[in-house]
Backbone bond lengths (Angstrom), bond angles and torsions (degrees), N, CA, C in turn:
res aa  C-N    CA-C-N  psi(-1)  N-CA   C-N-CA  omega(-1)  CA-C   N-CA-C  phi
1 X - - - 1.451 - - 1.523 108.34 -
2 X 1.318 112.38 136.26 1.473 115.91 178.91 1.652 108.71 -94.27
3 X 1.441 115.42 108.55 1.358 134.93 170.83 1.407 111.09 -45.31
4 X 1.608 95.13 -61.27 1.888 100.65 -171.36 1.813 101.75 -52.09
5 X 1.543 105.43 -45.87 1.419 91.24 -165.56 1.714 110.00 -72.60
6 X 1.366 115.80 -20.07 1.543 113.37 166.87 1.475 115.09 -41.30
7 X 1.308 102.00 -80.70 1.621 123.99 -169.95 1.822 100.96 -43.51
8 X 1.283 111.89 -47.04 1.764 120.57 -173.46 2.085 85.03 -60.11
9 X 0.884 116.95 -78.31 1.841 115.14 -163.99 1.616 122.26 -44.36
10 X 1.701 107.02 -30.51 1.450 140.02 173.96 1.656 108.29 -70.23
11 X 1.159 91.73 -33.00 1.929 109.15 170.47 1.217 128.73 -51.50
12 X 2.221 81.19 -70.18 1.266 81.35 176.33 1.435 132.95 -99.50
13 X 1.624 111.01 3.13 1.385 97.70 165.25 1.827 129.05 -66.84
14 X 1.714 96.73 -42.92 1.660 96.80 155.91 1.247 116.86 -28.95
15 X 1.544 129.18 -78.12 1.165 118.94 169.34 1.336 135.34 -30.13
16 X 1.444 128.48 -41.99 1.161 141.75 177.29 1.713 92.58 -63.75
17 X 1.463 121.55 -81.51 1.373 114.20 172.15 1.355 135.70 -6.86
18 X 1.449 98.02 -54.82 1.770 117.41 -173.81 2.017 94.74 -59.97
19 X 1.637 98.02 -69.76 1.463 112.16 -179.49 1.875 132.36 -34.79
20 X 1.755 79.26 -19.07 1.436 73.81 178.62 1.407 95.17 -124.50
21 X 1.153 135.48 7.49 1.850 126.93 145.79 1.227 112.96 -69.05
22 X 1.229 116.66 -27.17 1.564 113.90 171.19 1.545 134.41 -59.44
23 X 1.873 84.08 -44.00 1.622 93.92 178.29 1.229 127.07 -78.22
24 X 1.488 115.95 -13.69 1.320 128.54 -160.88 1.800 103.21 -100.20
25 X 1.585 106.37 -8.95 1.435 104.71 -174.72 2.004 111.22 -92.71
26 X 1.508 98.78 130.76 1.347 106.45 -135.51 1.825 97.09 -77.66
27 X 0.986 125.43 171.83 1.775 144.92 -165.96 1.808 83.96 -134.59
28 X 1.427 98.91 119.96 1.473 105.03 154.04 1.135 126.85 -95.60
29 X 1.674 134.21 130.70 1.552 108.76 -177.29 1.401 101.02 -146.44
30 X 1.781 117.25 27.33 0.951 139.23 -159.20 1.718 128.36 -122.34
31 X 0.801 133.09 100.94 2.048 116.58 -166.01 1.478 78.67 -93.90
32 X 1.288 110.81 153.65 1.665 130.33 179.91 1.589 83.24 -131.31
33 X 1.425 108.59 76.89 1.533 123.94 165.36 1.961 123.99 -47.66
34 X 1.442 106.56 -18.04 1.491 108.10 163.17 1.349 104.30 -90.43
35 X 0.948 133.26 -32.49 1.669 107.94 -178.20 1.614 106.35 -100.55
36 X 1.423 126.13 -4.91 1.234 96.09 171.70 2.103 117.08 -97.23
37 X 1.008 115.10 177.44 1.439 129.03 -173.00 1.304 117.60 -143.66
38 X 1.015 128.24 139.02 1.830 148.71 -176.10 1.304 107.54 -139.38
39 X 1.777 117.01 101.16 1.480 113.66 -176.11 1.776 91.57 -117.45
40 X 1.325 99.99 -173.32 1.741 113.87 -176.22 1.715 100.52 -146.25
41 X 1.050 93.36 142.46 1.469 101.66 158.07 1.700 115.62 -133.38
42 X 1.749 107.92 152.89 1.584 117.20 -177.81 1.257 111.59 -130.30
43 X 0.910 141.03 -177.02 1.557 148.66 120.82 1.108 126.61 -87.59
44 X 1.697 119.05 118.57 1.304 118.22 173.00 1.561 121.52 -120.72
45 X 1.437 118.58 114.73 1.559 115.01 -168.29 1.730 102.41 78.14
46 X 1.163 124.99 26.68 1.250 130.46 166.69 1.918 100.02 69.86
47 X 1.589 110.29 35.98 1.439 109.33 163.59 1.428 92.07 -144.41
48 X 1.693 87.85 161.90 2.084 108.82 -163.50 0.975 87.73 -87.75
49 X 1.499 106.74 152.92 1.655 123.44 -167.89 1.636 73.86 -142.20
50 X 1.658 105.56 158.72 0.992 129.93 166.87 1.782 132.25 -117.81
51 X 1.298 144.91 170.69 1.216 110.43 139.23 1.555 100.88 175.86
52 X 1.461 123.18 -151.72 1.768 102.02 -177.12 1.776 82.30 172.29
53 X 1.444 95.01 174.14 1.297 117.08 -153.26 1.680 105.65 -121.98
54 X 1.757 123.27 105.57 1.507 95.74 -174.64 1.280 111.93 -79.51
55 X 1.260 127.62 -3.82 1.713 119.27 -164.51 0.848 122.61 -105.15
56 X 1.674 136.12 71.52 1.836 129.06 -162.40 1.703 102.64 -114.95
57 X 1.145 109.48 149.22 1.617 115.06 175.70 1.593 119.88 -125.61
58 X 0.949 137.17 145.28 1.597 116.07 157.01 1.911 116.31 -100.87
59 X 0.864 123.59 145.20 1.662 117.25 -175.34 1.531 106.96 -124.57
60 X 1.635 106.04 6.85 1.455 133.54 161.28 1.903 123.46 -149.70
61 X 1.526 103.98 94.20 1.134 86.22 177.84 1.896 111.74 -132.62
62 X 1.221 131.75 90.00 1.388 137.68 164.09 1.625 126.36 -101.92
63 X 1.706 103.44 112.47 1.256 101.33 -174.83 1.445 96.87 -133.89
64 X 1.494 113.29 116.61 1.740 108.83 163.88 1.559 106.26 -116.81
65 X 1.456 101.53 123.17 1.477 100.57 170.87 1.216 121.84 -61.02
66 X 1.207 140.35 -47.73 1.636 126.38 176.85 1.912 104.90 -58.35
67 X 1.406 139.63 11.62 1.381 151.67 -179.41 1.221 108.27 -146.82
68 X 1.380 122.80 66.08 1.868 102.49 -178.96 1.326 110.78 -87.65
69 X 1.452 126.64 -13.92 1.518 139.14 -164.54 1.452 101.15 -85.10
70 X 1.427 122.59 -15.83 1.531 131.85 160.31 1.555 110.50 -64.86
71 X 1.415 121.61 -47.30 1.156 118.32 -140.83 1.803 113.69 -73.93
72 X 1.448 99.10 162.66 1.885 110.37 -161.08 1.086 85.86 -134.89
73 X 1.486 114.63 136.31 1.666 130.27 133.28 1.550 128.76 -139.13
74 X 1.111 94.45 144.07 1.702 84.93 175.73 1.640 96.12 -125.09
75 X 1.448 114.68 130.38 1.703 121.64 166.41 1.575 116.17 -107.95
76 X 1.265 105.64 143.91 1.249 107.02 174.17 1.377 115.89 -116.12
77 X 1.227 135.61 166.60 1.409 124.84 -174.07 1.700 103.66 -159.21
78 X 0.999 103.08 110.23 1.741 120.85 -170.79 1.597 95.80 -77.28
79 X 1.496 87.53 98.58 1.560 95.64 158.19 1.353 157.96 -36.90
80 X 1.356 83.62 -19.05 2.252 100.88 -166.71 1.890 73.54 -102.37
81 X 0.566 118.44 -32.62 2.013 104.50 174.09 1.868 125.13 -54.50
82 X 1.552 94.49 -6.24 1.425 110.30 -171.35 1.769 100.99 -64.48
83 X 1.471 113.25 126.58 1.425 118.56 171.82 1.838 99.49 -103.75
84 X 1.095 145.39 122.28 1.303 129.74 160.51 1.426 109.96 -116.46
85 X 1.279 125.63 55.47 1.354 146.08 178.57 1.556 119.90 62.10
86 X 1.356 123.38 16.33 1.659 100.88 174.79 2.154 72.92 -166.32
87 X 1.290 97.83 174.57 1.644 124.78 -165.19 1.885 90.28 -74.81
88 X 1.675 100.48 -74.40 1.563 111.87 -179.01 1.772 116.41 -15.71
89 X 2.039 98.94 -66.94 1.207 103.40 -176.02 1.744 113.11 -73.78
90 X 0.900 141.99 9.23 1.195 148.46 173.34 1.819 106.94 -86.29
91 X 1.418 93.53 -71.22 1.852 95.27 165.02 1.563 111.03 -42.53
92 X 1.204 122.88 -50.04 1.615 115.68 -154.25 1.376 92.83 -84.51
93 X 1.575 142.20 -30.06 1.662 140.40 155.60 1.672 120.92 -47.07
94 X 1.367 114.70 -10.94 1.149 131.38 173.45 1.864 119.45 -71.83
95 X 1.526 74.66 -46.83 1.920 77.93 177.02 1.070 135.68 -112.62
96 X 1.841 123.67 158.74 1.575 135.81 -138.91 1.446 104.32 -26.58
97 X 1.761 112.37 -63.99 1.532 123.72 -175.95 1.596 111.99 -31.32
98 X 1.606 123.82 -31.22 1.492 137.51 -156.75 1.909 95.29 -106.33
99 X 1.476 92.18 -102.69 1.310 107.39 -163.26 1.518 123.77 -104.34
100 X 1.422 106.01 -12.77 1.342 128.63 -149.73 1.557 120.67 4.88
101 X 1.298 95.21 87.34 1.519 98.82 -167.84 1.512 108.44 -75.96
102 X 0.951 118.53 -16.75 1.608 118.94 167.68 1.699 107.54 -46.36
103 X 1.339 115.13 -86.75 1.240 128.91 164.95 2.163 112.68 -39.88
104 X 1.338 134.06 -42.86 1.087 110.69 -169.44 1.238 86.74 -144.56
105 X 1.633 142.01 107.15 1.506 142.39 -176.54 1.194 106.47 -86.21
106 X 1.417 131.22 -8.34 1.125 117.81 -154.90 1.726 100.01 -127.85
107 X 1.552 112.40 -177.52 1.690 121.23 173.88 1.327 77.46 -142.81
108 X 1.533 120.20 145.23 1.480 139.23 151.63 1.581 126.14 -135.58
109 X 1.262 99.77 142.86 1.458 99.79 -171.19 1.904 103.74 -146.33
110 X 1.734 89.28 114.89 1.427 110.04 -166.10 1.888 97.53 -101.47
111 X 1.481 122.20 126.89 1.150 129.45 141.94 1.549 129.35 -58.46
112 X 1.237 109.33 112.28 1.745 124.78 162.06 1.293 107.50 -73.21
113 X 1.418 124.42 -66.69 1.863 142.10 -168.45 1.021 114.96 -129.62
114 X 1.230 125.36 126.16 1.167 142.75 159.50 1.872 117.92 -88.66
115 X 0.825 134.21 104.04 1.907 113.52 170.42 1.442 93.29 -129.90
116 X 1.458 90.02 156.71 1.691 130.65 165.39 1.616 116.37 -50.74
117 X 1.013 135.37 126.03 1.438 140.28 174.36 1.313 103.74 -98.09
118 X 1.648 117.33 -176.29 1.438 111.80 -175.33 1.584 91.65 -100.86
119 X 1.538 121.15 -8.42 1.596 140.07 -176.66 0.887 128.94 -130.24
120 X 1.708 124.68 27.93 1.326 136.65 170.87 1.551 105.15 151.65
121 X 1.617 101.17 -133.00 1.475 107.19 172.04 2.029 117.81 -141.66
122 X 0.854 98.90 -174.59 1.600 102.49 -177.73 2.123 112.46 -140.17
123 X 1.102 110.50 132.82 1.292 98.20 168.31 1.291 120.90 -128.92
124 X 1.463 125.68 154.76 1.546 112.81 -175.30 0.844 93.75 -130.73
125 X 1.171 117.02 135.98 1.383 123.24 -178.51 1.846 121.93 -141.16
126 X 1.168 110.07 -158.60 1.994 116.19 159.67 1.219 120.74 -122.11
127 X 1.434 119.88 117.81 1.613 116.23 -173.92 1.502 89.07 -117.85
128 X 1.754 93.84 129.22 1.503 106.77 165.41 1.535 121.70 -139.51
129 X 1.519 86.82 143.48 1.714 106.51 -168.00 0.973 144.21 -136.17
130 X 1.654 127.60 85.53 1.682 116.40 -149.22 1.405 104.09 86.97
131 X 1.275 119.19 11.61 1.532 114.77 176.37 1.151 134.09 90.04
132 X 1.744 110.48 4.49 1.212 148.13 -177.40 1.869 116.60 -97.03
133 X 0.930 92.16 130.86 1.618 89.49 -173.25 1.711 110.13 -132.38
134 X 1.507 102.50 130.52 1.746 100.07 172.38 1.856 103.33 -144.12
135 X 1.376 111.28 -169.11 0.868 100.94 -140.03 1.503 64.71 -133.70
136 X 1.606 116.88 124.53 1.526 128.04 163.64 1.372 117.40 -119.46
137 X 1.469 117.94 158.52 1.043 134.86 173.76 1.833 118.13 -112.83
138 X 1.525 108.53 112.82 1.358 103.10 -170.50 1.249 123.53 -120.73
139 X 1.549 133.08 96.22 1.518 127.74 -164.79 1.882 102.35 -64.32
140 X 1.272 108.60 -172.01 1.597 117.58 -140.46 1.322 119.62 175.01
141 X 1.095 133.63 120.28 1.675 139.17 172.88 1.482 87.62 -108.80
142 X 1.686 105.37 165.15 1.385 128.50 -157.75 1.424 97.27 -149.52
143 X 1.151 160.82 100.22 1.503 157.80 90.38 1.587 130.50 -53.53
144 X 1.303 92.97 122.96 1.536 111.63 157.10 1.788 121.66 -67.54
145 X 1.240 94.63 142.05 2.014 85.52 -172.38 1.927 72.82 -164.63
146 X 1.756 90.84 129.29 1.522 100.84 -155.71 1.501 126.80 12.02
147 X 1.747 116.66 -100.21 1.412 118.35 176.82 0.984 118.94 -87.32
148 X 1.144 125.72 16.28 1.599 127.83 -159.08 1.483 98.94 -129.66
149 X 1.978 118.86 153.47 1.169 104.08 142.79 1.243 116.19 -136.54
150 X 1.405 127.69 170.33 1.383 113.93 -157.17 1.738 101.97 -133.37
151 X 1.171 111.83 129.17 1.571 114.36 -173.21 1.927 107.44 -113.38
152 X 0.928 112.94 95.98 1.972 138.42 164.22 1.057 101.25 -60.32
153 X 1.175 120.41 110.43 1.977 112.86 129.45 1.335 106.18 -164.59
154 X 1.336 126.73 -169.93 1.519 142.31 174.04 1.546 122.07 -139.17
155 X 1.143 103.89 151.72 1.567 93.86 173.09 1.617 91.69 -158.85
156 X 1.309 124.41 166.61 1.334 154.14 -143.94 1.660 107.17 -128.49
157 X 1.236 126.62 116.87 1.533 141.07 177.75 1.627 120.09 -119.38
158 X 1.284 114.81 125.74 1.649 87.44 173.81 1.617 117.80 -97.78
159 X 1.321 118.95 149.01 1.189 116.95 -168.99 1.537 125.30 -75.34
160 X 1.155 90.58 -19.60 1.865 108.98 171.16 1.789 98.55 -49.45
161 X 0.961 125.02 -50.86 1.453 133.55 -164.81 1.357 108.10 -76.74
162 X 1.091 133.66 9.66 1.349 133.26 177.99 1.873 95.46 -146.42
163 X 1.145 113.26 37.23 1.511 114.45 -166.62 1.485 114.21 25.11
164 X 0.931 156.73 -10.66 1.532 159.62 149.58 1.530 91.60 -13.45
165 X 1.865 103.30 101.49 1.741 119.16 146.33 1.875 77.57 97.39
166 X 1.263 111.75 74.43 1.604 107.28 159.83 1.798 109.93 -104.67
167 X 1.261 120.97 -151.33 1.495 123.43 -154.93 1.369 104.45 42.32
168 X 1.712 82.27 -140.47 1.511 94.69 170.26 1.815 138.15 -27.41
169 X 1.624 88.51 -48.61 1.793 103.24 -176.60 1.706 100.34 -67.83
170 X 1.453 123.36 -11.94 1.744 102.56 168.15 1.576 131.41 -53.96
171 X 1.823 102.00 -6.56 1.613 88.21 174.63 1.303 102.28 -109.78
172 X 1.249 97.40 141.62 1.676 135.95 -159.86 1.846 88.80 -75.95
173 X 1.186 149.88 -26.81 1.012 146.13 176.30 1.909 118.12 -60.31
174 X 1.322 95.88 -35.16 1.612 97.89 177.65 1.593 102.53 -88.29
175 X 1.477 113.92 -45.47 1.639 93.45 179.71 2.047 98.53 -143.99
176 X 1.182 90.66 113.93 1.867 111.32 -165.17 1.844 80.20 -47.24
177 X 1.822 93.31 148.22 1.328 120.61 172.76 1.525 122.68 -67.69
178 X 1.356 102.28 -18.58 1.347 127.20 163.89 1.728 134.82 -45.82
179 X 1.292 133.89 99.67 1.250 110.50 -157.76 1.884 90.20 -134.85
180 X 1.263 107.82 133.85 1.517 104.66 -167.81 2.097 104.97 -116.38
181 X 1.344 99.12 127.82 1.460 80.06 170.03 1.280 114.59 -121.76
182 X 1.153 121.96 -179.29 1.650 121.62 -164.15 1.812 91.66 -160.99
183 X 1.507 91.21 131.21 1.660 92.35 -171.58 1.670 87.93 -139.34
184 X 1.317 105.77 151.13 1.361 129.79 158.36 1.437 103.26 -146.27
185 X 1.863 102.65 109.50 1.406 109.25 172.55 1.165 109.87 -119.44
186 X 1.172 140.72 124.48 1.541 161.38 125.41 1.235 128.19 -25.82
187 X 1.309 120.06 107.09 1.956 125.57 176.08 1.187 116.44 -105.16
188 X 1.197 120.51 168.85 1.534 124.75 168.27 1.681 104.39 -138.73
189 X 1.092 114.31 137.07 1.707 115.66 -174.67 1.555 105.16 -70.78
């Protein structure tokens, strides 16, 4: 039996193996905008309010897991889609004092960096709102689940910083400065 020629065929099928785990591992560049969701929670009068946004888009979305330090997104999130649990507070989020969706309809949030954690991932990015722009940091888990993958996490903004709820709404006692979001977004490669 020829060894050399063993080890050479054992080679290259590994190789072949490797080559085609590679190719088959999927590139997302896709938001599957019905299954994903972006809600918020507040306190108002020292009780949790809930609520979420149905209309989000990406107009940048590339994520390859074997490259996450590559990856880009930009989301958009159509403002007049805002539910914050009752009709009233929806109207009164409508105007200048709130959101002024006339003047700025939209929330966007652009990725700079992406890196690897030893327990998920992290993104930094620009969230802007009302014409206001800062610079957040948002941790993140990443699973694949068949064709899809789905990226979890939350992170915390205060609304003072994007003027969101001026006059009257500047004291933090009627509705905390605190604004929490919670996203589960869904891709398809």
């Amino acid at each position: 039996m020829n060894i050399p020629f063993l080890r050479a065929v054992a080679l290259a099928a590994a190789l072949g193996l490797g080559a085609l785990g590679n190719a088959s591992a999927a590139v997302y560049t896709a938001l599957d905008t019905d299954a994903s969701s972006v809600t918020f929670g507040y306190s108002q009068m020292n009780v949790s309010m809930d609520g979420s946004f149905g209309k989000i888009k990406a107009t940048e979305f590339n994520f390859d897991p074997q490259n996450p330090e590559a990856a880009k997104v930009t989301i958009e999130i159509a403002l007049a889609s805002i539910d914050a649990g009752y009709e009233e507070a929806n109207a009164e989020l409508e105007k200048d004092e709130w959101l002024a969706l006339g003047q700025h309809p939209l929330a966007t949030f652009t990725s700079k960096k992406v890196e690897a954690l030893t327990n998920g991932y992290q993104v930094i990015g620009d969230l802007s709102i009302k014409g206001k722009t800062k610079e957040v940091t948002v941790p993140f888990s990443f699973k694949e689940h068949g064709n899809t993958g789905v990226f979890e996490g939350s992170f915390t903004f205060h609304r003072a910083d994007f003027g969101v709820g001026e006059g009257q709404w500047k004291d933090f006692s009627i509705v905390a400065n605190d604004i929490a979001i919670k996203f589960n977004i869904v891709a398809k490669p």
